[in-house]
C-alpha positions in Angstrom: 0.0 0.0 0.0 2.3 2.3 1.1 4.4 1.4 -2.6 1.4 2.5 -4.2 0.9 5.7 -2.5 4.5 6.7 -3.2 4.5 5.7 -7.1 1.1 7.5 -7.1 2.2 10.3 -5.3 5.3 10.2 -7.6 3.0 10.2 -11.0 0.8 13.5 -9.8 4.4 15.0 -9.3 5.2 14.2 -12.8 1.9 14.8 -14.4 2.1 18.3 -13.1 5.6 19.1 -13.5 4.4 17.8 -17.5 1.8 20.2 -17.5 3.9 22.9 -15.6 6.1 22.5 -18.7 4.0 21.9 -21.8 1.0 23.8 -21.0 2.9 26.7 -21.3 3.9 25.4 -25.6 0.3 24.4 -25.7 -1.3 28.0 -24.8 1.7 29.2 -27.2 0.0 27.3 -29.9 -3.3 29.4 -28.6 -1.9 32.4 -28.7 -0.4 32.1 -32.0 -4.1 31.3 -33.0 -5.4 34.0 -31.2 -2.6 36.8 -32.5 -3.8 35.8 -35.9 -7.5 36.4 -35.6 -7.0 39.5 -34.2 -4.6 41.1 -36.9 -7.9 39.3 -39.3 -10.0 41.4 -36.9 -8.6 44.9 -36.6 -8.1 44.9 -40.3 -11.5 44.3 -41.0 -13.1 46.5 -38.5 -10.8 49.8 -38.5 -9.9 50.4 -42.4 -6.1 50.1 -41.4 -4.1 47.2 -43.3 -2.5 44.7 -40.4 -0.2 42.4 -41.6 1.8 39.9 -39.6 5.7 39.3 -40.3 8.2 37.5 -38.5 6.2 35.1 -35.5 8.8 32.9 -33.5 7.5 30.7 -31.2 9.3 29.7 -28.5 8.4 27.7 -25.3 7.6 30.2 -22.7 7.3 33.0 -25.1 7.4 33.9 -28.6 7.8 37.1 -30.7 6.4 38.7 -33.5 6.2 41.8 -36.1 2.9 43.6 -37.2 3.3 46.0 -40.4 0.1 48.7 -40.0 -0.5 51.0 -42.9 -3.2 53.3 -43.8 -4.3 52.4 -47.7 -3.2 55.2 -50.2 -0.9 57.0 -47.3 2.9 56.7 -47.8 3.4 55.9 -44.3 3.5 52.9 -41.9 3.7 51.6 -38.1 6.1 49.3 -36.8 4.8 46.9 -34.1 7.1 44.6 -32.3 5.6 42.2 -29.8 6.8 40.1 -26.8 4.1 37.3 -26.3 3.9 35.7 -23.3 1.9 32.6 -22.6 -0.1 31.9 -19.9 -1.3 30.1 -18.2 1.1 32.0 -16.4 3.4 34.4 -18.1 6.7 32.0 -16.3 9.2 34.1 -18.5 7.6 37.6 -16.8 7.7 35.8 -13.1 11.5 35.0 -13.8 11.9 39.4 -14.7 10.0 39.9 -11.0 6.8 40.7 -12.5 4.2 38.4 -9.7 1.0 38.8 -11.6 0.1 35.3 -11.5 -3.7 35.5 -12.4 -4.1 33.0 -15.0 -4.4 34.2 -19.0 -4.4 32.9 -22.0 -2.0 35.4 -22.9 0.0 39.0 -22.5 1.8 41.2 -25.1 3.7 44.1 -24.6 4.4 46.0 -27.9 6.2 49.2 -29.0 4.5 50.5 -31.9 6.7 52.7 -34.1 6.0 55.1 -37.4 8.1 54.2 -40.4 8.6 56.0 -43.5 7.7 54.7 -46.5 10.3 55.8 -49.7 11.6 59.1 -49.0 8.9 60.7 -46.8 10.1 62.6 -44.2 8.8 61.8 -40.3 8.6 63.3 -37.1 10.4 61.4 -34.2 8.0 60.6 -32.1 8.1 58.3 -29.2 6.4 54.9 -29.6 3.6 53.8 -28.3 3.7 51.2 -25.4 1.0 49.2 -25.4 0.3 45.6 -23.0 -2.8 43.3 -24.2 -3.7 40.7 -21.6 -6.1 37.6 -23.1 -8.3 36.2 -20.8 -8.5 32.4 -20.7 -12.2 33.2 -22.2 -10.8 34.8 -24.7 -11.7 38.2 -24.5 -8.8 40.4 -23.2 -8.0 44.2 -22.2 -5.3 46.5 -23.7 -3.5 49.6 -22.3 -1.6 52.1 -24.7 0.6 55.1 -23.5 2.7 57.3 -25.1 5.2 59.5 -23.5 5.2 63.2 -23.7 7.7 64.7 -26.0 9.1 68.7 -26.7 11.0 69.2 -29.2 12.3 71.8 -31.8 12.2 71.7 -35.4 15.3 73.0 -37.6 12.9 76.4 -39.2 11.9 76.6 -35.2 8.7 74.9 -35.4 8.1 73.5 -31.5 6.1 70.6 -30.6 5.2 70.1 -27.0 3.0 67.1 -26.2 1.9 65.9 -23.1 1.5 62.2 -24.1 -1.4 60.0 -24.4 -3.0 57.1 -22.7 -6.1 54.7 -23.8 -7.6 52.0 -22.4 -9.9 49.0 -24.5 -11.7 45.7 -23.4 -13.2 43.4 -25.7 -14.8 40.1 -26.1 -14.2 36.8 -27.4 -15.2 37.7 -31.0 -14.6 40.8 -30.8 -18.5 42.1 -31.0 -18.5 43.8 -27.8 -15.8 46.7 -27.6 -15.2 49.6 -25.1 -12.7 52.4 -25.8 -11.3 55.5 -24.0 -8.4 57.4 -24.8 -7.2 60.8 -23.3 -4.5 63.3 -24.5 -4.3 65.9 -22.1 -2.5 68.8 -24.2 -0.8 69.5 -27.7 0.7 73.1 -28.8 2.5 73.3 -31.6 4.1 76.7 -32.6 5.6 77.8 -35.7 8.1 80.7 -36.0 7.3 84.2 -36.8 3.7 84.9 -38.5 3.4 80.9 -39.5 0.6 80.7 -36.3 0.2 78.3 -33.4 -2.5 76.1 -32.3 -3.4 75.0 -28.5 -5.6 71.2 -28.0 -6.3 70.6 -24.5 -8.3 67.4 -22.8 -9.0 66.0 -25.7 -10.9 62.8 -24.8 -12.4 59.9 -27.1 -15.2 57.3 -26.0 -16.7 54.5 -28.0 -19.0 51.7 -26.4 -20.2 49.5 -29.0 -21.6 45.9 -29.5 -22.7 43.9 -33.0 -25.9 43.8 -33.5 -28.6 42.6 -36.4 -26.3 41.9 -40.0 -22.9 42.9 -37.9 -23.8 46.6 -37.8 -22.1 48.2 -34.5 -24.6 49.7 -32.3 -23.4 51.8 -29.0 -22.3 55.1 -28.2 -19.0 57.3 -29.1 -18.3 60.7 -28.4 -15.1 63.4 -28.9 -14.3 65.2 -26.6 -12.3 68.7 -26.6 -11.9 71.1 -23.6 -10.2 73.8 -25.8 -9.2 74.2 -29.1 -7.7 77.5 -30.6 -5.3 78.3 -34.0 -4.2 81.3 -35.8 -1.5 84.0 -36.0 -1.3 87.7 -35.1 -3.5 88.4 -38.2 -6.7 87.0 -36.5 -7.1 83.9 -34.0 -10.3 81.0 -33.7 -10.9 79.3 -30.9 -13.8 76.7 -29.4 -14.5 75.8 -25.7 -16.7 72.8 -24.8 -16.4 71.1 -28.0 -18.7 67.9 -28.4 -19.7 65.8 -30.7 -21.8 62.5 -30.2 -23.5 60.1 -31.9 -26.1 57.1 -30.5 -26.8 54.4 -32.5 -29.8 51.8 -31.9 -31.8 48.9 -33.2 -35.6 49.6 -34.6 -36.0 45.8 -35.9 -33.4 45.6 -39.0 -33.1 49.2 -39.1 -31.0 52.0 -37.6 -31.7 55.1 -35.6 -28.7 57.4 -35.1 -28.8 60.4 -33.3 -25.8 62.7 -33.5 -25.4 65.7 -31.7 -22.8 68.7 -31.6 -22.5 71.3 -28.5 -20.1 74.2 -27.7 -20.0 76.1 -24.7 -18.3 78.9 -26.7 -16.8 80.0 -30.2 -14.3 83.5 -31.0 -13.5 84.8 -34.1 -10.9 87.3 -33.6 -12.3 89.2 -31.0 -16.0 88.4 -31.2 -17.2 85.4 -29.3 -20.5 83.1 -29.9 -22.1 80.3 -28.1 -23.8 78.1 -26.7 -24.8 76.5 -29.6 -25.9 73.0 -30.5 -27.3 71.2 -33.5 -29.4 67.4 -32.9 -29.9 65.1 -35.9 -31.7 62.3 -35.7 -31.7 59.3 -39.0 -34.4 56.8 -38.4 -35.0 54.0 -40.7 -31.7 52.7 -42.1 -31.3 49.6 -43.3 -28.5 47.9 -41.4 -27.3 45.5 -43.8 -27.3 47.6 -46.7 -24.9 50.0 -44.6 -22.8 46.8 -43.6 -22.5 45.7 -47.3 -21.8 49.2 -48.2 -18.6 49.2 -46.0 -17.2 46.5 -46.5 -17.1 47.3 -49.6 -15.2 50.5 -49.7 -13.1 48.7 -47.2 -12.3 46.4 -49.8 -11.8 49.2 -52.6 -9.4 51.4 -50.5 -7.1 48.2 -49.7 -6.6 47.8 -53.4 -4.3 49.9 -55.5 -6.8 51.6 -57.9 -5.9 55.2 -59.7 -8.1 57.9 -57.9 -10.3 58.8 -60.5 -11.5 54.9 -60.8 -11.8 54.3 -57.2 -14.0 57.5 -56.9 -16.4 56.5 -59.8 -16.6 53.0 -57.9 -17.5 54.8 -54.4 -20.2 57.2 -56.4 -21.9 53.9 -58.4 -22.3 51.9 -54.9 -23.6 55.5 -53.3 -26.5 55.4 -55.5 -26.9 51.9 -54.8 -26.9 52.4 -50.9 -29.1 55.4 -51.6 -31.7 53.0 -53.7 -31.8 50.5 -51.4 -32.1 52.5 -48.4 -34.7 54.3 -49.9 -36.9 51.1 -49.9 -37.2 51.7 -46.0 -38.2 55.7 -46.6 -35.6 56.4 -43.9 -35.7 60.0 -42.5 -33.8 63.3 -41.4 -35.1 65.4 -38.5 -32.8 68.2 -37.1 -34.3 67.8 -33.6 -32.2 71.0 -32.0 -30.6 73.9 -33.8 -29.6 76.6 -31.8 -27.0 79.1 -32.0 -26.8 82.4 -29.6 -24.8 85.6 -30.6 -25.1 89.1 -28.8 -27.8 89.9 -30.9 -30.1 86.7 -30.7 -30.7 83.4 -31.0 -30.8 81.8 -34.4 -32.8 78.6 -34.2 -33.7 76.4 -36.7 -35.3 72.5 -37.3 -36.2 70.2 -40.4 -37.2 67.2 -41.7 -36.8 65.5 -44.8 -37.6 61.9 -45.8 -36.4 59.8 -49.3 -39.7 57.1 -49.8 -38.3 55.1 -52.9 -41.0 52.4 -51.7 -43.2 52.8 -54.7 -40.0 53.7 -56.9 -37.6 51.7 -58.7 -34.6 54.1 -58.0 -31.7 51.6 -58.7 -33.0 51.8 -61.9 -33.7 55.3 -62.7 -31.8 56.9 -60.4 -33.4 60.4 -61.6 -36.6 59.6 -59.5 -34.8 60.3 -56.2 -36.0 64.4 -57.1 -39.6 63.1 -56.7 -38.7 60.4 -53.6 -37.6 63.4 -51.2 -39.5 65.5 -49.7 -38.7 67.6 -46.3 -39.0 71.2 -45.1 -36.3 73.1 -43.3 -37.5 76.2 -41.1 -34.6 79.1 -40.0 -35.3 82.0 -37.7 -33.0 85.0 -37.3 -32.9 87.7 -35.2 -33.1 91.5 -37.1 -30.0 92.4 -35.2 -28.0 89.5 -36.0 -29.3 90.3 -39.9 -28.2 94.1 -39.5 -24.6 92.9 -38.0 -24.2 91.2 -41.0 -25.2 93.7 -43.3 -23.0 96.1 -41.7 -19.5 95.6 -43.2 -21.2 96.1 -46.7 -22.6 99.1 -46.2 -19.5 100.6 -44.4 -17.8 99.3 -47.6 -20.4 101.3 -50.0 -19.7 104.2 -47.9 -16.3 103.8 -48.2 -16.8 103.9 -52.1 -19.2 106.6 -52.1 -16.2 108.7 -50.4 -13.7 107.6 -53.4 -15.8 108.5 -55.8 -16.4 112.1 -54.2 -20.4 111.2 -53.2 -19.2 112.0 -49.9 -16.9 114.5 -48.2 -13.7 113.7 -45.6 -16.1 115.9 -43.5 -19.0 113.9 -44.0 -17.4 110.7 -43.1 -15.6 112.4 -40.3 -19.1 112.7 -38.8 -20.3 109.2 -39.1 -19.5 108.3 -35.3 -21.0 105.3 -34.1 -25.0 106.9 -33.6 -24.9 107.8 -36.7 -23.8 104.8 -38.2 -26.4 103.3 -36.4 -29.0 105.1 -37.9 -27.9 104.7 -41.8 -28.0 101.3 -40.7 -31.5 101.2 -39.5 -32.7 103.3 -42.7 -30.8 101.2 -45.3 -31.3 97.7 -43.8 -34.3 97.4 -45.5 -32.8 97.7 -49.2 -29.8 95.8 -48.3 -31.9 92.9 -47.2 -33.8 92.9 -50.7 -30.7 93.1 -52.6 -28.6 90.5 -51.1 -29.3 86.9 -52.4 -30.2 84.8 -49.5 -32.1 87.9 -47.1 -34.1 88.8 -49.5 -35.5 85.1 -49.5 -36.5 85.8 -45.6 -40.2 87.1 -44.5 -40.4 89.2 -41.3 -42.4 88.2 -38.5 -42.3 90.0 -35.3 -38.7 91.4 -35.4 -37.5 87.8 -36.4 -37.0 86.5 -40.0 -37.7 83.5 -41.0 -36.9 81.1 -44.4 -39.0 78.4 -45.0 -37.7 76.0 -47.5 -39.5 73.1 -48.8 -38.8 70.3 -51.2 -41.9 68.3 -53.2 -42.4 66.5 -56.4 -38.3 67.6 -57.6 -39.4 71.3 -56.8 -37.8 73.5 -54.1 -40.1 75.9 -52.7 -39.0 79.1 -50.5 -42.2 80.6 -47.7 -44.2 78.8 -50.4 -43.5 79.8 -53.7 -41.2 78.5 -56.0 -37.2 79.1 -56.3 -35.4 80.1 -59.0 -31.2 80.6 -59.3 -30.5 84.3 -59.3 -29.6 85.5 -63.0 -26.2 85.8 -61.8 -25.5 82.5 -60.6 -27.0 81.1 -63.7 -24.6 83.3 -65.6 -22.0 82.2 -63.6 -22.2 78.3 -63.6 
């Protein structure tokens, strides 16, 4: 008895010094497998071109190469992997590194940008990156990239305060969660060249497949402060946002997007709030699957320009037929936009219903198949700011050509300005091409534009292009 316990107690020793040993080759095998289907997945789902080179597999780790290039950009990314497999990473406890939860998988990577020819790069730091596989299959991934200052040789200066982003994902990749921060970027260029200032600049995407592989979820973008220019005149935005929702109505699609700034300065005038919400309702999910994957496809291959763009305009029309079979709409929910002088606000709706039309076809009877009507309101004041500058420009002119005195003009102070304003605004508004479109109601003008049967209608009556636009096309 006492025999058989020690030879059994000596077989569990070697059975699990054998698995100590080649379960580590076995999950290599894995990973191998699983390093593979994700270069097939990230090239399929991000419209980047990720090509493995190099994969050496060794017992406890292995290593590997990953070319990424953007189609029809002469430049590329450099990935170089360590893989260690799991069940636990033995060649990463040997370094000191304890984590000993159990994983299918980790790789740390440097990811560097290569030139591609002649082309000329910046030298930037790589990006670090670890991806950890679950023994499920599904997996996390960290990215940084260190902050860098440099300075050009014309004096150009770069100083960035590095990135970081974080990602989790599933099995098959369906279910995907994103967030990446970059806290600041200025860049400054010498003399009157201009500068520009990012700050906080965060990203968010939280998306799973859905009906015929369409992503549904949420992403937004992020920007706390965004300004550009030179001593010549400066633009900047506060509060930037931009949004978009996208959700299942049986096959179809319902996106909303919407756009908010806190505030907006031109030079030394500043606007805001303001926000615009769109809503699409009714597209057909698999049609805007198909539809991507096949410009994917097309901007992988090596077509001349000119081809490719004919290629993307014939599969727009047929995207545009068969989503038209599902008379999707367009509804601006929320348009709002304040100034010192007012709000302008706005909303519209405009629907394409090719049920009862074959539009793949005859494309020509998409002029019947939409329909919609747009509504704008603007404020008097915000009409008469605009008007301004012209009118100070005819007065100008009227001085040049000896209409009016050096003493006359010397006497248009600010009042009277004012007043040729208010006594002129009503011609300048008839004879400039868009105002003269709008109908006054209440101090507020308004433009109503509607669209029926191929016709496009302005407060009701039909619209013709000015003589001098004709003239000019």
């Amino acid at each position: 008895m006492k025999k058989f316990t020690l030879v059994l107690g000596f077989t569990l020793i070697a059975l699990v010094a054998l698995a100590a040993v080649g379960l580590p080759y076995w999950f290599g095998m894995e990973a191998e497998k699983t390093y593979g289907a994700m270069l097939e997945q990230l090239s399929s789902s991000s419209g980047l071109q990720f090509t493995g080179k190099n994969y050496a597999r060794g017992w406890f780790s292995s290593t590997a190469e990953t070319v990424i290039r953007l189609p029809q950009i002469p430049i590329e990314f450099i990935a170089q992997h360590r893989i260690s497999h799991g069940p636990l990473p033995l060649d990463r406890i040997l370094e000191g590194d304890w984590r000993v939860t159990p994983v299918q998988a980790r790789i740390a990577s440097q990811i560097t940008l290569a030139a591609v020819g002649k082309q000329q790069l910046l030298n930037l730091p790589p990006l670090s990156t670890e991806t950890t596989f679950r023994l499920n299959g599904g997996g996390t991934m960290r990215a940084e990239m260190s902050p860098i200052k440099t300075t050009g040789a014309k004096g150009e200066a770069i100083d960035w305060r590095g990135m970081s982003a974080d990602m989790t994902f599933d099995r098959a990749w369906h279910k995907i969660r994103f967030d990446a921060l970059m806290p600041s970027l200025t860049l400054t260029a010498p003399e009157q060249q201009g500068d520009m200032t990012l700050s906080n600049l965060s990203l968010h995407s939280d998306t799973q497949e859905g009906i015929a592989g369409y992503s549904f979820g949420d992403a937004s973008l992020n920007v706390a402060r965004l300004e550009f220019g030179n001593a010549a005149g400066r633009v900047g935005f506060k509060g930037f946002v931009l949004s978009s929702t996208a959700r299942s109505a049986g096959d179809n699609v319902n996106l909303v997007i919407r756009y908010t700034h806190d505030e907006v300065q031109v030079a030394k005038e500043r606007f805001g709030p303001g926000q615009l919400v769109i809503e699409a309702r009714n597209l057909d999910a698999a049609a805007l699957v198909k539809f991507k994957n096949e410009i994917d496809t097309l901007t992988r291959g090596n077509l001349p320009p000119a081809q490719a763009g004919m290629i993307v305009a014939g599969k727009a029309m047929e995207l545009i037929a068969v989503l038209s079979k599902k008379a999707p709409e367009v509804e601006i929910t929320q348009l709002s936009f304040k100034t010192r002088e007012g709000e302008i606000s706005g909303k519209g709706k405009f629907v394409l219903d090719g049920r009862k039309r074959d539009i793949a076809r005859n494309p020509m009877q998409i002029l019947t198949a939409f329909i919609g009507d747009l509504e704008l309101a603007i404020p008097a004041a915000v009409l008469k700011r605009l008007l301004t500058p012209q009118i100070r420009q005819d007065i100008a002119a009227y001085r040049q050509s000896g209409a009016l005195t050096a003493d006359d003009v010397a006497h248009l102070g600010p009042e009277a300005m004012a007043e040729i304003v208010d006594r002129v605004f009503p011609q300048y508004l008839a004879r400039n091409d868009f105002t003269r479109l709008l109908i006054e109601e209440n101090g507020v003008y308004k433009l109503r534009l509607s669209i029926r049967q191929g016709q496009l209608l302005i407060n009701g009556k039909p619209w013709h292009v000015p003589a001098q636009v004709a003239l000019a096309s």
